[in-house]
N, C-alpha and C positions, 0 to 999 in steps of 0.2 A: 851507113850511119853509125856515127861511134856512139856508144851509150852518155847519156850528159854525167848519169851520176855512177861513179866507179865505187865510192863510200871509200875509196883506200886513203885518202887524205882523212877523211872522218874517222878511220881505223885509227891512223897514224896519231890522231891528237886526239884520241881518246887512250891510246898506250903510253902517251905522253905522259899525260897526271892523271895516270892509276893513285900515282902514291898521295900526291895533294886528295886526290879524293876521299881515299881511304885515311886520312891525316884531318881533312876537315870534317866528316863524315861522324869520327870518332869523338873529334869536339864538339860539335854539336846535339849531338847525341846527349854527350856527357853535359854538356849546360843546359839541354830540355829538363835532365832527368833532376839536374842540380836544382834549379828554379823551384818546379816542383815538389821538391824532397822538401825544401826549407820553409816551404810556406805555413805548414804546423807552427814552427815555431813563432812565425809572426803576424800569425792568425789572428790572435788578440788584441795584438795593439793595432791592426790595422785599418779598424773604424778612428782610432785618436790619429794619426798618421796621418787619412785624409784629413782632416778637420783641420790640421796642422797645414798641411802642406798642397793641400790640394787644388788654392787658387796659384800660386807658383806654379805649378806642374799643368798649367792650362794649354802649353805649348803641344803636352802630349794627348793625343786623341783619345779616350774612353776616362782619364785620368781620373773623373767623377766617382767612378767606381771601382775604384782601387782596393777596396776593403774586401771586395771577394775574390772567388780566386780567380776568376776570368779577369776581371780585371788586375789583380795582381798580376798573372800572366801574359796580359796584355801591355803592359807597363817596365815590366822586367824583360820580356824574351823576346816579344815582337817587335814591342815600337823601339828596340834598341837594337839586339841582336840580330833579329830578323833581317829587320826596313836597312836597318845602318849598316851593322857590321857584317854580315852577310852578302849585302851589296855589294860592300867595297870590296871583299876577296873574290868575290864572282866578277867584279867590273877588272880590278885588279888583270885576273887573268886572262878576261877577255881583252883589254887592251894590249895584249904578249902575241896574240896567237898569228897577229901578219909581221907584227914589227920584230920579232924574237929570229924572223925569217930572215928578213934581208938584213939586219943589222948582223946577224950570224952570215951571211950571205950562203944562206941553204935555200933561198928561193928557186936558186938557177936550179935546182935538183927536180922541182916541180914544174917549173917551166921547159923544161928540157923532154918531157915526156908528155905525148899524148893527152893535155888537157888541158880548158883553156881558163883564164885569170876568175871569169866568175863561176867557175866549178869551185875555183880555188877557196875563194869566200865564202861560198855557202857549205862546202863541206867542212868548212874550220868552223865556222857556225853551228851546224851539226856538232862536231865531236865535241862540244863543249855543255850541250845539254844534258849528255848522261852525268856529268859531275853535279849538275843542278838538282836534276831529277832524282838522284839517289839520296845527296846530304836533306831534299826537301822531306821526303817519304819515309826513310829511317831515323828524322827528327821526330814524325809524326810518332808513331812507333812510341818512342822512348818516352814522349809526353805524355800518352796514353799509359804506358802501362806502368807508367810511375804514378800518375793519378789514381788509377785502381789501387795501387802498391797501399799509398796514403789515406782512402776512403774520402777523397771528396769529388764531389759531380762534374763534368763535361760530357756537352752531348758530344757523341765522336764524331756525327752526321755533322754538325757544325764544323767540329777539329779537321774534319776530314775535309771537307769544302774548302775551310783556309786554306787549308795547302796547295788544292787544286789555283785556286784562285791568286794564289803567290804567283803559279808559274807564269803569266801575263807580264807580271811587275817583273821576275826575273830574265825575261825575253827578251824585254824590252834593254834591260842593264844592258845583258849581252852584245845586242845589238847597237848599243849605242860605244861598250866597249870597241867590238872589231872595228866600227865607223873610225874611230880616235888611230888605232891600232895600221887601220893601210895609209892614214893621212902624217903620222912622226914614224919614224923609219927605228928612234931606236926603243930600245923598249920598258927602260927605268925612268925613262920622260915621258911614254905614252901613258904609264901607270900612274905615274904618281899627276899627270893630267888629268885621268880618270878618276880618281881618289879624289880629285878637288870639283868634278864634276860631281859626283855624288853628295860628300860633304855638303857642298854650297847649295846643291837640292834641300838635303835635308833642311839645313840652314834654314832657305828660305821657306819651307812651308811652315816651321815651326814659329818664323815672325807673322807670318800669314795667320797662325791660330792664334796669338798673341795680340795682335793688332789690327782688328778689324777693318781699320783704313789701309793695312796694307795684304788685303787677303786676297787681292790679284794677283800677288808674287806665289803664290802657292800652287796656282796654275802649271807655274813651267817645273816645277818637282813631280818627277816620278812618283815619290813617294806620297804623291795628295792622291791617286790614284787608285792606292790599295790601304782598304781601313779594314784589317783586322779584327780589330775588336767591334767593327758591327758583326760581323761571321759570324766569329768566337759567342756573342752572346745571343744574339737573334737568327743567326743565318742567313742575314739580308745581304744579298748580292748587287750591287750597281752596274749592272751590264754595258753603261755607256762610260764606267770607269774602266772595264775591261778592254771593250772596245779603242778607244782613246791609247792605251796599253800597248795593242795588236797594230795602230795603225802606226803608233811611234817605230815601234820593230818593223812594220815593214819600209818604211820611210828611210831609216837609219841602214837598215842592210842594201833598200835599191843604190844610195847615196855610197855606200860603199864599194859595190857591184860596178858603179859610175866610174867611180874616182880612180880604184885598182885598176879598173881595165885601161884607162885611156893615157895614166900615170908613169914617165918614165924611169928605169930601175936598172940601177948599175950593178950587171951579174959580174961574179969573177969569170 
């Protein structure tokens, strides 16, 4: 019996983007810590702020409570940086990791050895969690201890659960990236597919908080999914948003597992 899982593909693309890691890892970091640094100075005005701006900013989930600093961090780092642009460079890359293959036609190198198409998939699956997992954890890190830096309150039990509770919502990316990713062969078109996969997510839940009559489109976004700023400020977890989360990723990677295996592929 040959072993299913050798992890040398999951080596392989985790030695891959060391360096995007260590490159995203650093900015995000650096915008947790940035968020946080500035909010002293707009600490003040930012009861006149909401009052201003705060039936506008209806789109963004906790927006009500902008004036503090959970909710200013909820507003600035998650419901953008986080949900948005974090997604997109994690979908981003996830939609590379089959197409980067064949359009390279470095597949036949993997297929040529001892192991079959959905090892293939699930260990590119794999090697793309430790990039998730580290830029999530060493954000957490830099918010915390720039919070203390500044003297104002977060509970970490909350800060620390967000995080946990991200990785679902970023699972799911993933998995819906490599889905994209074995189905367009090359890999500047699976990406910027993905990217409009996400975008029109976000899109759509944000008309969904806007327009009561259209708050069944919020449904099909990942992002309705995962509400940070309930964490962040009560700790209240939706377990059947999680769930929901879990069953997208497994759906998306069996649909992948499907499609790679039975799909055919012109090796040099």
């Amino acid at each position: 019996m040959k072993p299913w899982f050798r992890f040398r593909v999951t080596y392989q693309t985790i030695r891959d983007n060391w360096k995007i890691t260590i490159i995203l890892t650093i900015l995000f970091m650096a915008t947790g810590a940035m968020y946080c640094a500035i909010y002293p100075a707009y600490k003040d005005m930012m009861p006149d702020l909401a009052d201003d701006f705060g039936e506008t900013m209806a789109f963004i989930p906790g927006s009500e409570d902008m004036a503090s600093y959970v909710g200013f961090m909820n507003i600035e780092l998650y419901q953008i940086f986080w949900i948005l642009i974090l997604g997109i460079l994690i979908g981003f890359i996830s939609a590379t990791l089959i197409s980067k293959e064949i359009e390279g036609k470095t597949i036949d190198l993997f297929m040529s050895n001892p192991i079959s198409r959905p090892q293939i998939v699930l260990e590119k699956y794999f090697g793309i969690i430790p990039l998730m997992l580290i830029i999530n954890f060493t954000t957490m890190i830099s918010i915390y201890g720039t919070t203390l830096a500044i003297n104002e309150e977060l509970n970490f039990s909350y800060l620390f659960l967000t995080h946990v509770v991200s990785i679902p919502y970023f699972l799911a990316i993933i998995s819906v990236g490599l889905l994209v990713s074995v189905i367009i062969d090359e890999k500047i078109k699976a990406s910027i597919i993905m990217i409009a996969i996400i975008v029109g997510m976000y899109i759509l839940r944000s008309i969904s908080l806007m327009i009561p009559d259209y708050k069944p489109l919020g449904y099909i976004s990942l992002a309705n999914y995962f509400k940070p700023y309930n964490i962040l400020k009560a700790g209240k977890v939706d377990l059947l948003d999680i769930s929901i989360l879990l069953v997208v990723t497994i759906i998306c990677l069996l649909l992948s597992i499907l499609y790679f295996r039975y799909r055919d592929i012109a090796v040099s």
